[in-house]
C-alpha positions as CSV (number, residue, x, y, z in Angstrom):
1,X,67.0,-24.0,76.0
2,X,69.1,-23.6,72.9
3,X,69.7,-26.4,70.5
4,X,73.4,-27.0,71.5
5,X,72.3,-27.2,74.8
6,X,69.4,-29.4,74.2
7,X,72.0,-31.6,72.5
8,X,74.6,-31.9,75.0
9,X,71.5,-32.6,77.8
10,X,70.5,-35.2,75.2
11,X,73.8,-36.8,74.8
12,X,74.5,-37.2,78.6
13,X,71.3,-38.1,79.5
14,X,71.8,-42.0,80.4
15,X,75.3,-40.7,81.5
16,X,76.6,-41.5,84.9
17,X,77.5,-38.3,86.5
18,X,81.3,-39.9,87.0
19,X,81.0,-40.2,82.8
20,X,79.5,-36.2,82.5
21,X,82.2,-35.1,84.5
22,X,84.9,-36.7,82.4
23,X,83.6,-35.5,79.0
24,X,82.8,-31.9,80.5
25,X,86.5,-32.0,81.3
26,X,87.7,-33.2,78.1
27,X,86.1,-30.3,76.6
28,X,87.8,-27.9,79.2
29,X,85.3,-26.8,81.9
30,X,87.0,-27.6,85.0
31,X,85.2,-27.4,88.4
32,X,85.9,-29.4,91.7
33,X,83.3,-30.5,94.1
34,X,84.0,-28.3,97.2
35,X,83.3,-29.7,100.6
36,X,80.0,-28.4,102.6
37,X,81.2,-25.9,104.8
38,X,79.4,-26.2,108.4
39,X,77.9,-22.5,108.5
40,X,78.7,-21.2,112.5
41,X,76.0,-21.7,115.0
42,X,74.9,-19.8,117.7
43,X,75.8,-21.6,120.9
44,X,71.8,-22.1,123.2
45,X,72.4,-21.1,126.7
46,X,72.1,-23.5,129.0
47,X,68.8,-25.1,130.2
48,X,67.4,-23.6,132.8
49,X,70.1,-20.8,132.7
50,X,67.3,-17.5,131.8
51,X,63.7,-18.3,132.8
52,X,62.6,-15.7,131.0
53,X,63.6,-17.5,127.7
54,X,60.4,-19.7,125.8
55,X,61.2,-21.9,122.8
56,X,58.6,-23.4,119.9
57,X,58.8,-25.0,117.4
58,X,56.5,-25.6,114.5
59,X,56.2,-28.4,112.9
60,X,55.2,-28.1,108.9
């Protein structure tokens, strides 16, 4: 990490991420917090629809 880095992880450290986010835009760097997309599912066929069809899962 470089030392201006370093600092500025130093400085906001005990910083509430509210308080980050209003000095980060003070000093210009503009982002918004986008939404979570819901990614498209597959739709399962209905039970008992193909007999042919087994289903696992693994639990880690």
């Amino acid at each position: 990490m470089t030392e201006p880095l370093r600092r500025i992880a130093e400085a906001v450290a005990d910083a509430t991420e509210d308080e980050v986010a209003a000095v980060l835009g003070s000093l210009g760097s503009v982002q918004t917090r986008q939404a979570a997309r819901e990614a498209p599912r597959t739709p399962l066929p209905a039970a008992g629809a193909h007999a042919g069809i087994q289903s696992e899962v693994d639990w880690v």
